[in-house]
C-alpha positions, 0 to 999 in steps of 0.5 A: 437806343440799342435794338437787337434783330433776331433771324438776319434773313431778307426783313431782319437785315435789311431792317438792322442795317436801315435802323442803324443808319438812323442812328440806332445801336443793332445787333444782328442775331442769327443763328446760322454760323456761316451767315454770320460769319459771311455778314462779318466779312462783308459778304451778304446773303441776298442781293438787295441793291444798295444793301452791302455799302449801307452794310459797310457804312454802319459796321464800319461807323460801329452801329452794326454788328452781327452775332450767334449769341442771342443771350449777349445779343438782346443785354440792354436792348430796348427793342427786341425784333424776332424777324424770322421766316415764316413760310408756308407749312408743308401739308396745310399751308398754315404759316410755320410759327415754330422759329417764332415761338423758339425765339420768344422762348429763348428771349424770355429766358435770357431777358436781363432788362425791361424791353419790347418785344416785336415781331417783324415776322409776317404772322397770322392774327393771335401770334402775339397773344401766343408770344406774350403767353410764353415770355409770361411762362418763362419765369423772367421777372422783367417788364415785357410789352409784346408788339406787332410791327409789320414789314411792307417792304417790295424786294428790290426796292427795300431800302427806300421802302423802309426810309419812306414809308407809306405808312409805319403799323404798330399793334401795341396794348400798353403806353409801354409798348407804343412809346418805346416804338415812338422812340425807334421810329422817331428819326422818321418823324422828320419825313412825316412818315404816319404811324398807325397805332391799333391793337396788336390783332389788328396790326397782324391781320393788317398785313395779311389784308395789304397782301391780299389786295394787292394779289387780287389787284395784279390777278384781276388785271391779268384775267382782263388781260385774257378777256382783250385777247379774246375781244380785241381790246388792249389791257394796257390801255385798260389799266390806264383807264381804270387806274386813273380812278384815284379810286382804284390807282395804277399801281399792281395794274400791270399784266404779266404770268402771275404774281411770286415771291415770298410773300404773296403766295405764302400771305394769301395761302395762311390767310385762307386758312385764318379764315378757315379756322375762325369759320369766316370764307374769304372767297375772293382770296380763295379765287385769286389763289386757285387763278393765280397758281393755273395762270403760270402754267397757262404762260407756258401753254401760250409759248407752245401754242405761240410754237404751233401747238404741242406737236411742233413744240416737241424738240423745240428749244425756248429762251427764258429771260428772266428767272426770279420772280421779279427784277432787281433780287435773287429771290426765286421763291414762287417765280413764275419762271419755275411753271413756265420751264415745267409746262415747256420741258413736260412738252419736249421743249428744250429749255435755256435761261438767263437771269443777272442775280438769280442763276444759281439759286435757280439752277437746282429749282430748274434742274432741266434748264440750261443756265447761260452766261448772257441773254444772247448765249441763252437764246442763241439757236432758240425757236422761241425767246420770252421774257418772264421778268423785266430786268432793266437788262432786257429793256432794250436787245439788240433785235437784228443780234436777236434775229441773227441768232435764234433758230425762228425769230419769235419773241414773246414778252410776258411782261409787254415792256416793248412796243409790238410796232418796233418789235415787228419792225425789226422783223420778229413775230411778236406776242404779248399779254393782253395786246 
């Protein structure tokens, strides 16, 4: 089957690149010149371990390729995926629809064949309706079904998420639209990955309502985890404890500075105000927004008191390890990191950082952060270090080179990835979440 993937970002390639190592015909669409270009040349524009070489592989086996051309693009494809961004608006926080109906509206007027059209995109309930509404007026005569299909896909992780899936949903409605996804999805019929077939509203709020959850999940743990600083408890053991219910589940349950990224904060935000718009509160999102936005500067405060408080912070220098809003991507978007640098640099705190794959997109969103080569660079003649993300590579520093070259030997691990004994043994001062 020939697919077409139109908006080559994080969900549309990664999408493109795992349906043609099923074995599918994709075609890539961007209309970003020099994306493309970087993409023909074998160079990709995120970092997404495993991405490249399953790039590599399929290009070279002719299954992929990559294109500015959305007319020539979709000819003869059976499924058409509009994958484009679809971030907050500035201003409201409704979720941006305009590349979304841009692309619905070149499709309908370069459609040459009967085809599915899906939208990948994250959006609010009622786009599909929109979508079919505007391939219906383009005057094209060809037998379209409009479908939602959306992505679940953890950064860092997305690969074997879209290979082995918790579950595939699909908002179809017409036997069209459901078989023609039957038949992309089939070579994951072998991995009894289970479909979900609901209407095409359901599937999009779907989505949001996943998100949502999770983004409560991670936000109430982190406010148990202020409460067993205050009573003397320990959170981890609380998460274990709660999350050994088969009811509630262990994952999400881990304490830290607040959830990121690109879809949490976005998804969470243009939820709001679905809800809004159809007079029906959802408070509890509205709860875990408003906490998980104050957590992060909260994060920045409790370095500075870990410090002694504002007036001894003042001229202070602090080592951020970790800038992206987790490990194993470059994405920075929402990462706790940014309020945490803020919070520390609108104290007089002097900032240092290190991140493996996130430097030079944070450079500009942490204009006032002193980007280093290495974890040891970023804290040589640091008061204080504290790990914001938990990168495989700062699971296991060298304390004695820690406490040789920090100014103060102070470590504050705001993701709890080390053992408070072994740190103290070492002879640092240690400080956690919720321990």
């Amino acid at each position: 089957m020939k697919i077409a993937m139109v908006g080559s970002g994080y969900v549309g390639l990664v999408s493109g690149a795992c349906f043609a190592d099923f074995g599918h015909d994709v075609v890539c669409i961007d209309k970003d010149a020099g994306k493309i270009e970087s993409l023909n040349d074998g160079v990709m524009p995120i970092y997404e371990p495993g991405l490249a070489e399953l790039v590599a592989a399929n290009v070279a086996a002719g299954r992929l390729s990559f294109s500015t051309e959305l007319a020539e693009g979709i000819a003869g494809a059976s499924a058409i995926f509009i994958a484009v961004g679809t971030p907050s608006r500035r201003g409201d926080g409704h979720a941006d629809l305009s590349f979304v109906y841009a692309v619905a509206e070149e499709v309908g007027q370069a459609l040459s064949n009967d085809a599915v059209v899906v939208t990948k995109s994250t959006v609010p309930v009622g786009t599909g309706d929109e979508v079919e509404r505007i391939l219906r007026e383009s005057g094209n005569a060809h037998s379209v079904s409009v479908v939602s299909n959306p992505e679940f896909l953890r950064e860092g992780a997305a690969i074997g998420d879209f290979k082995r899936p918790d579950r595939i949903v699909v908002g179809a409605e017409d036997d069209f639209g459901r078989e023609t996804m039957r038949e992309v999805y089939r070579p994951l019929f072998l991995n009894e990955s289970p479909i979900l077939f609901t209407s095409r509203r359901s599937s999009e709020l779907i989505k949001y309502a996943a998100n949502a959850f999770l983004a409560t999940k991670i936000t109430f743990i982190n406010e148990m985890a202020d409460l067993c600083e205050k009573v003397g408890a320990n959170v981890q053991d609380v998460s274990r404890g709660i999350g050994m219910d088969n009811r509630i589940g262990p994952k999400f349950l881990n304490a830290g500075p607040g959830y990121g990224g690109s879809c949490f904060p976005k998804d969470t935000l243009a939820l709001l105000k679905t809800a809004e718009d159809y007079d029906s509160p959802v408070r509890i999102v509205e709860s875990v927004v408003k906490a998980n936005q104050s957590r992060k500067r909260a994060m920045g405060r409790k370095v500075i008191d870990a410090l002694g408080g504002a007036k001894e912070a003042r001229g202070k220098k602090v080592a951020l390890l970790g800038l992206t809003f987790k490990p194993n991507t470059d994405d920075m978007r929402d990462s706790p990191a940014i309020d945490v640098a803020q919070a520390l640099v609108d104290a007089g705190v002097k900032v240092s950082g290190y991140d493996p794959e996130g430097m030079e997109i944070a450079q500009p969103l942490m204009p006032s952060v002193e980007m280093c080569d290495g974890s040891y660079q970023a804290i040589d003649g640091a008061d204080a270090v504290v790990i914001v993300t938990e990168w495989d590579a700062f699971r296991a520093l060298d304390f004695a080179k820690v406490k040789d070259l920090a100014g103060r030997p102070l470590l504050i691990d705001l993701r709890n990835i080390y053992r408070a004994e072994d740190v103290k043994a070492a002879g640092l001062e240690y400080h956690s979440i919720g321990r």
